[in-house]
Structures are given as structure tokens and as C-alpha cells.
MARMAR-905643 format. One record per residue: residue in three letters; x, y, z of N, C-alpha, C, O in turn. Coordinates in pm, whole numbers, plus 50000, padded with zeros to 5 digits. Each point is the difference from the previous one (the first is absolute). Example, Ala and Ser with C-alpha at 12.3 -4.5 7.8 and 13.67 -1.06 7.14 Angstrom:
// MARMAR-905643
ALA513194943150780499115011950000500905012050000501044999850066;SER498615010749862500825011950006499235010950073500515011150017;
This chain:
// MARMAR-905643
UNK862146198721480499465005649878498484999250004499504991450073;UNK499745016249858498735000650022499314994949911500214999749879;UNK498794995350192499054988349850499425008749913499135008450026;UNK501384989349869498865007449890498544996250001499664988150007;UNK499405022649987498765001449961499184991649888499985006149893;UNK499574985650104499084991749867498635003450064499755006350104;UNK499114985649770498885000549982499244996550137499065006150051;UNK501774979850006499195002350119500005004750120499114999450085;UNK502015005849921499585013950111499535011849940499885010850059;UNK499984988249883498535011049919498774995950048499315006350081;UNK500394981249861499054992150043499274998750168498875001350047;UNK502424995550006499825005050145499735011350060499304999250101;UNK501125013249857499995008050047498425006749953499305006850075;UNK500414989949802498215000249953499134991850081498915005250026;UNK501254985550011498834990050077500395007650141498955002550059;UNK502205002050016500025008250113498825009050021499164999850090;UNK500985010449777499185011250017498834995449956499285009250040;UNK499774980949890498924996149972499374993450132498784998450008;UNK502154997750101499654995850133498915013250049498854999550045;UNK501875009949931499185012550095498895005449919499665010650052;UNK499564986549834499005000849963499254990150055498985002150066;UNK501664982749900498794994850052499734993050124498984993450019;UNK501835008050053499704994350156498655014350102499234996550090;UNK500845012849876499195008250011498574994450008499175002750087;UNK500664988449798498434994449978500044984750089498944993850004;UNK502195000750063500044990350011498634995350142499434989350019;UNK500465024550057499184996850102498704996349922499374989650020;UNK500205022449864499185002550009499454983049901498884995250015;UNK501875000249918499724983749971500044986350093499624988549978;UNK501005018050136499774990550106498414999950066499374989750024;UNK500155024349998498905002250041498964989449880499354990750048;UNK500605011449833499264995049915499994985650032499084994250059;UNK502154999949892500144986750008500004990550148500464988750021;UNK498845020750067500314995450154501154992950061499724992350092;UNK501605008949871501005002550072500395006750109499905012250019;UNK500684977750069500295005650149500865010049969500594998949893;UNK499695012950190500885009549983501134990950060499734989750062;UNK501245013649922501114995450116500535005450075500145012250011;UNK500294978450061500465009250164501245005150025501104995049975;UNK498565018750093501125004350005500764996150083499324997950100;UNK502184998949928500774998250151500045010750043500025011249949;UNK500014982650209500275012550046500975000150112499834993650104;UNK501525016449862501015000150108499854991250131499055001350077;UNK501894990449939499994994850099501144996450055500414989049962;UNK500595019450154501534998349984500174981250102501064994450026;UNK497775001450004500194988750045500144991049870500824991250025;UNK498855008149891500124988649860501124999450003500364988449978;UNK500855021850048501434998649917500715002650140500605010450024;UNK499294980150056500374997150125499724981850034499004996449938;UNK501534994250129499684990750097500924998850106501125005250002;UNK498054983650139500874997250099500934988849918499534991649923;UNK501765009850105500984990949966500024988750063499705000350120;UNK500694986249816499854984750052501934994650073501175003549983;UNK498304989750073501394997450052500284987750050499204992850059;UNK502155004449914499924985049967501594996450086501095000649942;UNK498684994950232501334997950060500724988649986500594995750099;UNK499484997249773500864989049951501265009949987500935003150075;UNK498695000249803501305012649966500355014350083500895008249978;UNK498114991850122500635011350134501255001550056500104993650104;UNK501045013449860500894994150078499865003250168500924994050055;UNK498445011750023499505001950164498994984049978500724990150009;UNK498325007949973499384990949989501074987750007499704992350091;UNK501355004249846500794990850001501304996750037500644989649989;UNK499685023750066501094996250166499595008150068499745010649943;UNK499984988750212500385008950073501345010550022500125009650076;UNK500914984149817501215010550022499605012149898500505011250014;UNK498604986049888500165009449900499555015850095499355000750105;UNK501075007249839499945014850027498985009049892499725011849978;UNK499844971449958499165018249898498485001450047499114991650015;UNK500925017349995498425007150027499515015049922499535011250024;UNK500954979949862500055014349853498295002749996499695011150043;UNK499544983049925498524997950005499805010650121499885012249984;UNK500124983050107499455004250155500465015150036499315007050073;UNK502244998949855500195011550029499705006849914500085012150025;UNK499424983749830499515008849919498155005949966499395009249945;UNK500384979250124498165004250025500075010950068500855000050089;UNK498495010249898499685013449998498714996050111499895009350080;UNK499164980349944499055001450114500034982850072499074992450027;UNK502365005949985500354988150076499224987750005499404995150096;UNK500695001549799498594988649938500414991150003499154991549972;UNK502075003150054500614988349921500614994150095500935006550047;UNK498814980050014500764994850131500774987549912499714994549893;UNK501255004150190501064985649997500184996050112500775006650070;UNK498534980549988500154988450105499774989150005499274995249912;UNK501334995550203499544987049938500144994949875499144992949948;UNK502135011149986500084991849852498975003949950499544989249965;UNK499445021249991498965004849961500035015849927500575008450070;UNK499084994849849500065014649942498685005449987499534997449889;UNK499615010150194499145001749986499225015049942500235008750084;UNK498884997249794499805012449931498455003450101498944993749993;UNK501385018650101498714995850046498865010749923500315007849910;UNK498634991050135498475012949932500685014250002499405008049929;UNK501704996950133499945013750033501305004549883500595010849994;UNK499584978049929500865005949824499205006949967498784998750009;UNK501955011249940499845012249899499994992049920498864996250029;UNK501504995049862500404996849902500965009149934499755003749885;UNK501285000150173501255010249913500584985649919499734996649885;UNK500734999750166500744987849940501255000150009500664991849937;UNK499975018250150501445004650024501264985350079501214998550013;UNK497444993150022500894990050054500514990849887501124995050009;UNK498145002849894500384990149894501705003949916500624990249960;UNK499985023150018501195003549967500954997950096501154997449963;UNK498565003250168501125001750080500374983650046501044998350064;UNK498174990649904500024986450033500814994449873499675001549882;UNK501434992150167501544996649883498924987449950499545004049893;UNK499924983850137499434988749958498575000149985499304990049992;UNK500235024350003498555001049941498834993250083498845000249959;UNK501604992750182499154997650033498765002350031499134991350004;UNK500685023050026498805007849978500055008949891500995006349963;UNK497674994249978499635005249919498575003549934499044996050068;UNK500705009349837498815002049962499704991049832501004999949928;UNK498404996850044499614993549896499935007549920500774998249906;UNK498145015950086500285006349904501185008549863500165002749881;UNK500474998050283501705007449921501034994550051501015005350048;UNK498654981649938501394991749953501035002649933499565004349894;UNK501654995750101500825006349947499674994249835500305008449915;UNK499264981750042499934998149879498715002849932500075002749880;UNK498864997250173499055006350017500045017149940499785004849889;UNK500555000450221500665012649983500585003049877499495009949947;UNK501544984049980500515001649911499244996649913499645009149925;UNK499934979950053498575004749878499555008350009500225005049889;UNK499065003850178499125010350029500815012349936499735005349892;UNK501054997350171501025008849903500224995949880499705008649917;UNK500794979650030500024996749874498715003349894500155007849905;UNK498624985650120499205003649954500135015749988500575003749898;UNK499115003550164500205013849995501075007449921499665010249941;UNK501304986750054501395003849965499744997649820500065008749914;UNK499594974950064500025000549883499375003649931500445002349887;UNK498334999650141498835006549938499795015050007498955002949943;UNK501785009350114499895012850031501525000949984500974992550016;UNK498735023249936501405005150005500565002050142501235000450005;UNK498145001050104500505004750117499014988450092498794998949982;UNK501894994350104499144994950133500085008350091500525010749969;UNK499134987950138499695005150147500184989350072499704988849958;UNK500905013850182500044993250097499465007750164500795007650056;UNK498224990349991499665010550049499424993650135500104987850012;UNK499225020850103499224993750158498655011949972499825010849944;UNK499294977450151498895006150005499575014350006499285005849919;UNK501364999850209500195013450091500605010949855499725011950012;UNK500874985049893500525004249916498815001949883499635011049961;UNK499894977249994498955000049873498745004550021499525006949910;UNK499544990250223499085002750037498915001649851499315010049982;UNK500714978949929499134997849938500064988849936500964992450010;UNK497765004749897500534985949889501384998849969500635010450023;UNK499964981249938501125001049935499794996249840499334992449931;UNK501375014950059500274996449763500744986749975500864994350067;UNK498635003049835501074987849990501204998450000500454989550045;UNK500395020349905501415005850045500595000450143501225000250016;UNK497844999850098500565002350114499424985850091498914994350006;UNK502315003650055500184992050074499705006550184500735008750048;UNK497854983850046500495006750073500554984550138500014987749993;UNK500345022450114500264992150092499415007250139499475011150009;UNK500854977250115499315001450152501445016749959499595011049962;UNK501524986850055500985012150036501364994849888500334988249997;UNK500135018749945501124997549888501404993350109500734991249955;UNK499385011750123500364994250074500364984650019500984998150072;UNK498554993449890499124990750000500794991849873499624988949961;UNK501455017849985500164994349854501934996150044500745008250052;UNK499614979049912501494998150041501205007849932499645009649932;UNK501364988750072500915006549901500234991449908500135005249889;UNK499984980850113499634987249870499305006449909500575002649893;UNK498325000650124498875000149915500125011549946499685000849881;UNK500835012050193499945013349948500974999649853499935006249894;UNK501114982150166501044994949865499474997149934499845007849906;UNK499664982350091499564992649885499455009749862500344999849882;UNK498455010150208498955005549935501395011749930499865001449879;UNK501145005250170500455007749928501144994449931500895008449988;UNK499324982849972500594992549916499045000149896500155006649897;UNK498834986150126499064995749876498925010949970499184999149908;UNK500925013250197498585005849956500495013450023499465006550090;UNK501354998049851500715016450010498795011650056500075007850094;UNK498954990249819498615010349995499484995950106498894995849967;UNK501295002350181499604998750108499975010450089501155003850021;UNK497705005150064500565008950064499124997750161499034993350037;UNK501945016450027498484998250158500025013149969500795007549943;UNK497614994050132499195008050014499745008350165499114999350085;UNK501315003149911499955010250191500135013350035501115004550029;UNK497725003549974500285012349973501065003950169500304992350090;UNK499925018849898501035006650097498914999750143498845004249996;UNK502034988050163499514999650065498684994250037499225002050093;UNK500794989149786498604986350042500354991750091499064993950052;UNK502385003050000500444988950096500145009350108500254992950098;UNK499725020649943500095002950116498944994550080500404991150074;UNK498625010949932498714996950122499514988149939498794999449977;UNK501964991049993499474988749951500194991250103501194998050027;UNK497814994850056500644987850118501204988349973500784994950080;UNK499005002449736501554992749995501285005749967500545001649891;UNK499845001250232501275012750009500954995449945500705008949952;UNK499774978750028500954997149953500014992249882500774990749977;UNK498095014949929499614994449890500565009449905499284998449901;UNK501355008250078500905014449934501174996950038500765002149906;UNK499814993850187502004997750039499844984149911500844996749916;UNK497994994950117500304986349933499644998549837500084989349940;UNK499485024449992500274998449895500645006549916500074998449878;UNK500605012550216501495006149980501314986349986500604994949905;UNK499405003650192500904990350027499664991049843500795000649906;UNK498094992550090499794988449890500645005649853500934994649939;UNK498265019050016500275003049903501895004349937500624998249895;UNK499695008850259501255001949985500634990849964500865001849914;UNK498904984650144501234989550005500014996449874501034998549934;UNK497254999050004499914995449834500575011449882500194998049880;UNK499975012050182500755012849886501144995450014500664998649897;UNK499974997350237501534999349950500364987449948501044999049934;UNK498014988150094500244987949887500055002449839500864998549914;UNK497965005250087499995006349852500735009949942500554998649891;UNK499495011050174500825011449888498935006950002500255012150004;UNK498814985749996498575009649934499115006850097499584993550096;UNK500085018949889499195007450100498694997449964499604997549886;UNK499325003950287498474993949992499805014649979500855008450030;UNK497354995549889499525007749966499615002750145499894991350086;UNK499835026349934498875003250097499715011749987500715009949987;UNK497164987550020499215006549972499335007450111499354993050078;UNK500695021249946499435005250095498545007150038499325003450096;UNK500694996349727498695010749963498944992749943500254994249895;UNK498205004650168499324995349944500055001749860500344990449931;UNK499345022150009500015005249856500774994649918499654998449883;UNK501434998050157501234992749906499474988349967500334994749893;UNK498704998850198499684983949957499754994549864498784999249994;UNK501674997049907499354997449809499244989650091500144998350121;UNK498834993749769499974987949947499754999049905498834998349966;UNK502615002649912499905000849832500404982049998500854995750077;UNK498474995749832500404984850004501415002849837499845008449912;UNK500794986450092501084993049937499765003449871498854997049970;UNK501735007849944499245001549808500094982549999498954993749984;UNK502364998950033499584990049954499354990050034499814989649938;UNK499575015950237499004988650011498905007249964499034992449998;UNK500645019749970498504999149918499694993049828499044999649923;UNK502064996850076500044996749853499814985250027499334992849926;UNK501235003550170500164984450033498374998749965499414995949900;UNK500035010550255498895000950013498684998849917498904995350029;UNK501645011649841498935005549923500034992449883499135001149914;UNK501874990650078500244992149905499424983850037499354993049922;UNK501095003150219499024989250067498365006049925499504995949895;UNK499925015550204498615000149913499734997349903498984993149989;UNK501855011149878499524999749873500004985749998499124994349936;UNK501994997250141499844984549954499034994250034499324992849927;UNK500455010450219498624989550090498735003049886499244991849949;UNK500845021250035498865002649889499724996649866498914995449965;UNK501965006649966500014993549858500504988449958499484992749914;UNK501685005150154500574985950025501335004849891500524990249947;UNK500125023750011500784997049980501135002050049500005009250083;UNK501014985649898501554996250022500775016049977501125000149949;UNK498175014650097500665010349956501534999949992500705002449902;UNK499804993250269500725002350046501634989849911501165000050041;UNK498234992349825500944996649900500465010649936501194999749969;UNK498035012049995499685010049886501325009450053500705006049918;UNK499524994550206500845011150105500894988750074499584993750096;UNK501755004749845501134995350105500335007150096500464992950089;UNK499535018849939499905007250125499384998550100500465000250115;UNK498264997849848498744994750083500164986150079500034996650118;UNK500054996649748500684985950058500974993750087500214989050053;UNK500435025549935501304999250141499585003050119500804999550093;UNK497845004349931499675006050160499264990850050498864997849960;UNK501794995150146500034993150081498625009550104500115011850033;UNK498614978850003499295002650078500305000150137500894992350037;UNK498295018050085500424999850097500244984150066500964993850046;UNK497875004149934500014982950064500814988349954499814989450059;UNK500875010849867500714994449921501545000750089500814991550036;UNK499115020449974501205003350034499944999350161501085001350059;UNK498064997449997500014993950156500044989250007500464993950096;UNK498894999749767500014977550058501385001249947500714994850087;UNK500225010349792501345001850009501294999550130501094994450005;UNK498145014550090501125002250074499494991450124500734998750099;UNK498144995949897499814990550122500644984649922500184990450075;UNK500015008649828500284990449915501404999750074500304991750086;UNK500715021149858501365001550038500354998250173501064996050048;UNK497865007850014500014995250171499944989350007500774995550085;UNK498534996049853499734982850034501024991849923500084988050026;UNK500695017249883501194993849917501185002050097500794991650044;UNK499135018849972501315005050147499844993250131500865001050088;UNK497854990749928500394997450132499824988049948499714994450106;UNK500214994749791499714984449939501775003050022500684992550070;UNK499935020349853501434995449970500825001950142501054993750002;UNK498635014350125500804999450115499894984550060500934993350046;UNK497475002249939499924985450051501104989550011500634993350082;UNK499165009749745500834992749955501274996750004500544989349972;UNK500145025650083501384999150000500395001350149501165000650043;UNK497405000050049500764999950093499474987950140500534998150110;UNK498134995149822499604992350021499495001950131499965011350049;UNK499524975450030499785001250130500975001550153501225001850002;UNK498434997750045501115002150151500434984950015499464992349921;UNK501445002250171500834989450061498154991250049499564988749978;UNK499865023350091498824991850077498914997949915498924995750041;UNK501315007249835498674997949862499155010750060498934995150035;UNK501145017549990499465012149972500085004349944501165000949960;UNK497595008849951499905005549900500275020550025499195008750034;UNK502054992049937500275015650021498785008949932499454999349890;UNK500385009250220499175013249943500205011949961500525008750070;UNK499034993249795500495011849923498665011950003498964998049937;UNK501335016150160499105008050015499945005649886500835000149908;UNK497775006450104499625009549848501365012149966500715000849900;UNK499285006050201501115012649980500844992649958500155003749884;UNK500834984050144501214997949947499724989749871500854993049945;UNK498075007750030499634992549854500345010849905500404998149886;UNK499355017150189499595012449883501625001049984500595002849895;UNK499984994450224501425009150005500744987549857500665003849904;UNK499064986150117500794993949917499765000149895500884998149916;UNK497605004550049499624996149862500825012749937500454998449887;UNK499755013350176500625017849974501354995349978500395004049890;UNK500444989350169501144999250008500494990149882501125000449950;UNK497764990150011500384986649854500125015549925501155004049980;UNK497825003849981499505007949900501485010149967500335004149889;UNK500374998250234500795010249987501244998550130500165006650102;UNK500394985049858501104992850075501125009850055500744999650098;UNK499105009249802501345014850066500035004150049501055005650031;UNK497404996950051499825005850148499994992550079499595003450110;UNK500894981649866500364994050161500805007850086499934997550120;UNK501015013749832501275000650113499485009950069500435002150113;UNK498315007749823499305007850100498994992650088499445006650087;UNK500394985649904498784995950108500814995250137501174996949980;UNK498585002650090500394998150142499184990750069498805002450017;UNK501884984950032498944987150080501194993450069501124996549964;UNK498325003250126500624991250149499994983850042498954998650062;UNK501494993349935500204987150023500914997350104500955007550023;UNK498804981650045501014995650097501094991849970499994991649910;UNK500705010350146502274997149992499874988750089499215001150093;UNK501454988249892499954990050171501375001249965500585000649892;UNK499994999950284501154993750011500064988650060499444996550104;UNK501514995749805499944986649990500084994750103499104992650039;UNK502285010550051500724998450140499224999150109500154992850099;UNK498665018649866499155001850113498324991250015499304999250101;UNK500474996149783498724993349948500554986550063501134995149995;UNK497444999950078500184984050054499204993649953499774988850047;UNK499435016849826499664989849883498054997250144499374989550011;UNK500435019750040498724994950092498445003049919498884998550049;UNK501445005549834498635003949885499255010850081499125003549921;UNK500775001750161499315013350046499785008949893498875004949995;UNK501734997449940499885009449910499194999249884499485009449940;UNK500414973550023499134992149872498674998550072499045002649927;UNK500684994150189498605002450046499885013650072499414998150106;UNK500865011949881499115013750018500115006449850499035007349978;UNK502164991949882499595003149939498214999449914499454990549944;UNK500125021850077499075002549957499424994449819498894995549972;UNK501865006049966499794996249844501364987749960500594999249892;UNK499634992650227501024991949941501255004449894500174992949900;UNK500385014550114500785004649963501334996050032500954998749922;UNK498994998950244501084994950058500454983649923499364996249902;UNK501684996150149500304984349972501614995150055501005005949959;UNK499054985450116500794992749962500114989849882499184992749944;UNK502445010250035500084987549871500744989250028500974999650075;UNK498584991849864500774985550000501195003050060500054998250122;UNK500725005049834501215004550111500835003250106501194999850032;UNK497375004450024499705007750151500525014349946501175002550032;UNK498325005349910500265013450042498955008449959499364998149896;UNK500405013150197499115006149958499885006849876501055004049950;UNK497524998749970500245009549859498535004250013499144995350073;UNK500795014949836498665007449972499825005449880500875005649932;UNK497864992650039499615002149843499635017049991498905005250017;UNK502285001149954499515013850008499185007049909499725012050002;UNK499844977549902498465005849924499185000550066499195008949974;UNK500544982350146498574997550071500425014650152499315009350041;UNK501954986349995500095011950101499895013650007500605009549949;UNK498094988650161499675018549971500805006050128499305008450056;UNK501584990449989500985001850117499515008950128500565009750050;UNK498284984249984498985003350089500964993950154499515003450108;UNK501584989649897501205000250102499334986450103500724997250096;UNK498224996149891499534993850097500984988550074500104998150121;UNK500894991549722500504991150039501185004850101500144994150107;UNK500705016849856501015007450091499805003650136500925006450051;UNK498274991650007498595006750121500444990650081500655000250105;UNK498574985649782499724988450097501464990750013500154989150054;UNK500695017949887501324988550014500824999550136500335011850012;UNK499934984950042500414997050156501635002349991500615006750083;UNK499744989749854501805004649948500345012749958501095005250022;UNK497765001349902500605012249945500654992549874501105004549968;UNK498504986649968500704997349881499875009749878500875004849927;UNK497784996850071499395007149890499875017050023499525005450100;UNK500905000149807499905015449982499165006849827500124996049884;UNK499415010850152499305004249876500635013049966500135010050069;UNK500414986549747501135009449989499335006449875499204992749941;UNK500995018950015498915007849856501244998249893501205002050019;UNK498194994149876500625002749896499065000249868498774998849998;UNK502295003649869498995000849915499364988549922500344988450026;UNK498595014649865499234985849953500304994449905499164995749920;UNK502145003150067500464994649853499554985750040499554993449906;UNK500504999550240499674988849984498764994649946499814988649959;UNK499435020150046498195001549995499714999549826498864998149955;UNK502355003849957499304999949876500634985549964501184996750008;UNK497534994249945500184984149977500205000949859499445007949924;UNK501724980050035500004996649881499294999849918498975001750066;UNK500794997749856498824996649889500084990649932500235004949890;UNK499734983150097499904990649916500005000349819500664995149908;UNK498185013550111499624999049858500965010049940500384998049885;UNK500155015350198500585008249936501254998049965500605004249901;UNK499934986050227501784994249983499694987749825500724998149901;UNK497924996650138500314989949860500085009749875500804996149915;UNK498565015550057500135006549891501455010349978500505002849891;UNK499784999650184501895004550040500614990549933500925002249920;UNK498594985550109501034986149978500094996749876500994994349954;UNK497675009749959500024996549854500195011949975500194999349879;UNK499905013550154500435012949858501374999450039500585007749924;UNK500504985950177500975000950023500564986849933501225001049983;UNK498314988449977500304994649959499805000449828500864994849929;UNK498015011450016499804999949860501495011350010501064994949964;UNK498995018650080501355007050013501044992549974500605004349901;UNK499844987150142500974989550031500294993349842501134999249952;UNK497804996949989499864991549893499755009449881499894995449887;UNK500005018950140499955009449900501665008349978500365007349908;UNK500144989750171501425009550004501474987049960501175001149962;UNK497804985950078500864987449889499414998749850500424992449913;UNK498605016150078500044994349837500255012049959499944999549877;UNK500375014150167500465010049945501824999150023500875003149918;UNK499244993250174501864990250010499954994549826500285006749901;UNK499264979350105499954994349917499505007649851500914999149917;UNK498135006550041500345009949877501185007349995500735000949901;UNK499475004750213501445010049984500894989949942500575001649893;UNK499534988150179501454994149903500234989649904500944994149947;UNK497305006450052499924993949829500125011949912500944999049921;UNK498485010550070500295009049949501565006849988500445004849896;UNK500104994850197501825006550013500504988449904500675004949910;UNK499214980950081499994991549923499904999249841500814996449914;UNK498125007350080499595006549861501295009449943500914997849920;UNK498685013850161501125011649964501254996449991500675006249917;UNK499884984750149501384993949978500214996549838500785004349915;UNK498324987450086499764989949874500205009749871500804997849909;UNK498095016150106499825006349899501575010949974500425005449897;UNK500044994650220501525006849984500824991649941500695004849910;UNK499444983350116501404988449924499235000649822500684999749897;UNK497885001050107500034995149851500905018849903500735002749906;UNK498315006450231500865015449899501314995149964500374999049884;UNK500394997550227501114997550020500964994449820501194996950000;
């Protein structure tokens, strides 16, 4: 339904157009008052690019020689990227695409900038504040970007986790790529890897990603209700008053930033509560929970019904065949793996990103990595089972004292029939 119109989007929409009278004079009062002009930026497709850092603790090549992955190494587009010697090395001759950081299951390489959570702020910000974001690559924008648009080294570059997350929580998300920008582009396979990403996150969700082909189509209209947010902060910093009492509507809009320490809030509660429930390993190791599968879970608490579409792989041991030799607990990469008190193997399939390493290194063939869906992946809730527990129980204690009227009352009516009587 659509917000009705009041005084202050009137208001707004008058100080809009009073902008373009007087910013006109604004040079010419800078000149007076000797004010620096300010500077303009200027395009630079290296800013929204870096070489990616890499870190062979969590390598799985770095940490057996049996492993087989060399996802990094076959996806560099100008062969930059060596693995030897227990060593992962990014050398000077990166492009900075960043194409290796998606295709690595334990994140070991990566870029700082577009971290998968990272990333998702960036969109967030954008998303909530504009009616439409952008998600877009250099070769594509070839200018400043608006605050609405997000850019990157190559879209490419973005996981299918994250593509979830963002279209779960941020519908008004679109990419930006006009027709045939990835042909003569050197990261050739920066278009199949974000085919692939986006696809997989449409079919978790249910929901189709926007895409934008035409420069001309680009808005950047901001939100009616974050200009109101907006404009209503001013009037406060300025006068000092409390507008935003005057308008309960107002009062309901949650600022962009607000709503990012929110959901980093809900990331750091989700992983205090996996700790907790799933504690440390047999050897007092502390399991590691990557950014992408922080996003995937925090998506999956939010909306638990699409566990049976998501698809994730974990390893099966057979029992018969396991000789209990821990191979598998020291090459797991994020501790995930464990024996238990018991002797048998188990794995915490919240933490497993089924990157296959322990199955590799097992000498029996005990272990097989089998796909299924993520119902296991959505964790209890504590707080939500305790509030179940009391409306199911006030229920409980509401349908005995409506028992109990009924047959004090049928009681009554008895009574009042023998006296007709």
C-alpha cells in the first residue's frame, strides 16, 4: 500500500527545488570567503580493485599434499598465483580480478575489501537507502560511482552465499552489465562464475536477481522514507527537536547504519550461539566459521523453509572402515572434523564447507562426501523455543480455565432448570 503524502514531503520536496537556486551562488561565496574549491575525483578503475592476501593455514593444497585443489591457480586468468612448499604465494603480475577468492571453499585467499561480509554491507547500505542498488565491474561503469552502486575488480568475484543473503534481505538489488562487456574481457571466466553464483542463489530463494543492461536505465532516486529519515535527523541536529515523536511513521525507519550494526549484531550472536552448542574439538581447538557460511546461516535462522532447497555436502564415515588414525581432524581446515569420546568419527556440519579435504587424506576410504539438504544448518533458537514454551503454555492454562467456566457455568444452568422445575 502506498504511503500517503503529509506536510513533510511537501516540505521536502520545496527545500529539493530551493537547492537549485542556491547552490548556483555557492562558488561564487567560496571565492569571497576564500574557501578551497574541492576536489574533484577522478576515475580510477584501480581504487575498486586490490591484490588479494592469502593465508595457507586454511589452504587445503598448502595442508596435504594429497589435496587436489588448485581452484585459485586454474582460475587466474594471468597465472599469478603459485602453491609450493606448504606456501601460497599472490605474485606482482595480479590483475586484481579477484576471481580466486569465490572459487576457494575456506576463504583462504582473499581480498579485504569484498569480503563476503563486507560486501554485504556495501549492498546493504545501498539497498536501504535507494530504491534500486547496483552491483556492477569496472570495464562496465567506467566512471565515479553513485552511491547506489556498488562496484567491483569483476562481479564475478561475488559467492552464491552472499548473492543469498542479499536477495533474501535486499529484493531491490540488481547487476549492471551491458550486452557483451564480458566478451573481450581477460577475466573469461568471470561471467560463467557469476552465472553459476547467481543461479544457484535464485534457486535457494525462490527469487529472481535484477539485470541491468542499459546505461540509461541506471536511477539514483534515494528511498521516500529515507529522505524523511534524513530530513528529520536535520531538523533535530539543528533545532534540537524530537520531530521524529510528532510522526510514528518516521519513527519506525530504522537508519541505514543501524541496520548494519543490527545484522553484524545477529552474525556475532549466531556464532556466540554455535560456540556454544558446539564447543571446542576433542584437541581444544577452536572451529572456524567462514564469512560466506556466517551469511548462509544467518539467511537460513531468518527463513528456515528454504533449508530443503539449499544443497551442502558433508562427509559419511563408514564405521567398519575408519581405524580411528585422526587424519582427517588434522587436515581439516576449519576444525570441523572430531572424534568423540567414544571413538567415532562426527562433524559439525554448520562449520563444514564440504571442500572434501578430510576424504582425500583418509587411507581406508572411510570417508565419502555425500550432498544433501540444510535442514541441519538451521540452529535452534533458544530464545525463540523459550517463547513457544510460554504462549504454549499460557494456551494450556487458557483452555483450563475456559474447561473450568464451561462447567461452572453448565452447573449454574442445571441449578436454574431444577428451581423452573
Amino acid at each position: 500500500m502506498a504511503q500517503k503524502r503529509d506536510m513533510f514531503d511537501d516540505i521536502i520536496d520545496i527545500t529539493k527545488g530551493l537547492s537549485g537556486i542556491t547552490e548556483p551562488f555557492s562558488d561564487l561565496t567560496n571565492a569571497f570567503l576564500g574557501n578551497p574549491e574541492p576536489e574533484e575525483r577522478e576515475w580510477n578503475p584501480a581504487d575498486y580493485k586490490e591484490k588479494p592476501r592469502a593465508n595457507a593455514l586454511s589452504c587445503l593444497a598448502c595442508r596435504s599434499t594429497k589435496s587436489s585443489c588448485r581452484a585459485c591457480v586454474k582460475i587466474c586468468p594471468v597465472n599469478a598465483i603459485e602453491i609450493e612448499d606448504g606456501g601460497i604465494d599472490v605474485l606482482d603480475s595480479c590483475r586484481k580480478c579477484g576471481l580466486c577468492a569465490p572459487v576457494c571453499p575456506t576463504e583462504s585467499i582473499h581480498g579485504m575489501k569484498h569480503r563476503p561480509k563486507k560486501f554485504y554491507d556495501s549492498v546493504a547500505a545501498a539497498a536501504a537507502a535507494y530504491e534500486t542498488a547496483y552491483v556492477t565491474c569496472t570495464r562496465a561503469l567506467k566512471r565515479i560511482p553513485r552511491e547506489n552502486e556498488v562496484v567491483l575488480g569483476c562481479v564475478g568475484e561475488v559467492t552464491a552465499e552472499t548473492w543469498f543473503s542479499i536477495l533474501m534481505d535486499f529484493p531491490n538489488v540488481s547487476v549492471y552489465l551491458p550486452l557483451d562487456i564480458c566478451e573481450n574481457c581477460r577475466n573469461a571466466q568471470g561471467e560463467e562464475l557469476l552465472g553459476d553464483a547467481i543461479a544457484t542463489a535464485e534457486e535457494w530463494s525462490g527469487r529472481p536477481m535484477g539485470l541491468e543492461v542499459d546505461a540509461k536505465e541506471l536511477s539514483c532516486t534515494k528511498r521516500r522514507e529515507f529522505e524523511r529519515k534524513e530530513y528529520m535527523d536535520k531538523i533535530m541536529k539543528t533545532t534540537g527537536l524530537a520531530v521524529s515523536k510528532l510522526n510514528p511513521a518516521t519513527a519506525a525507519v530504522t537508519t541505514v547504519s543501524q541496520r548494519i550494526k543490527d545484522h553484524t549484531k545477529k552474525l556475532s550472536a549466531l556464532e556466540r550461539t554455535l560456540a556454544t552448542a558446539t564447543g571446542t574439538t576433542s584437541q581444544r581447538r577452536r572451529r572456524v566459521l567462514t564469512q560466506g557460511r556466517q551469511l548462509l546461516l544467518s539467511t537460513l535462522q531468518a527463513h528456515p523453509e528454504l533449508a530443503p532447497n539449499v544443497q551442502v555436502s558433508t562427509p559419511v564415515c563408514d564405521f567398519e572402515k575408519c581405524t580411528l588414525c585422526g587424519d582427517c581432524i588434522e587436515a581439516c581446515p576449519l576444525h570441523a572434523c572430531d572424534i568423540t569420546d567414544s571413538g567415532r568419527f562426527a562433524v559439525e556440519s554448520t562449520y563444514c564447507v564440504g571442500c572434501g579435504l578430510c576424504a582425500e587424506v583418509c587411507e581406508t576410504h572411510a570417508l565419502a562426501m555425500v550432498e544433501h539438504d540444510a535442514a541441519e544448518l538451521v540452529l535452534p533458537d533458544p530464545e525463540a523455543e523459550k517463547k513457544a514454551a510460554e504462549a504454549a503454555k499460557a494456551h494450556e492454562e487458557a483452555e483450563k480455565m475456559k474447561a473450568e467456566a464451561k462447567k461452572k457455568l453448565s452447573a449454574a444452568l442445571d441449578r436454574v432448570e431444577k428451581l423452573a422445575d
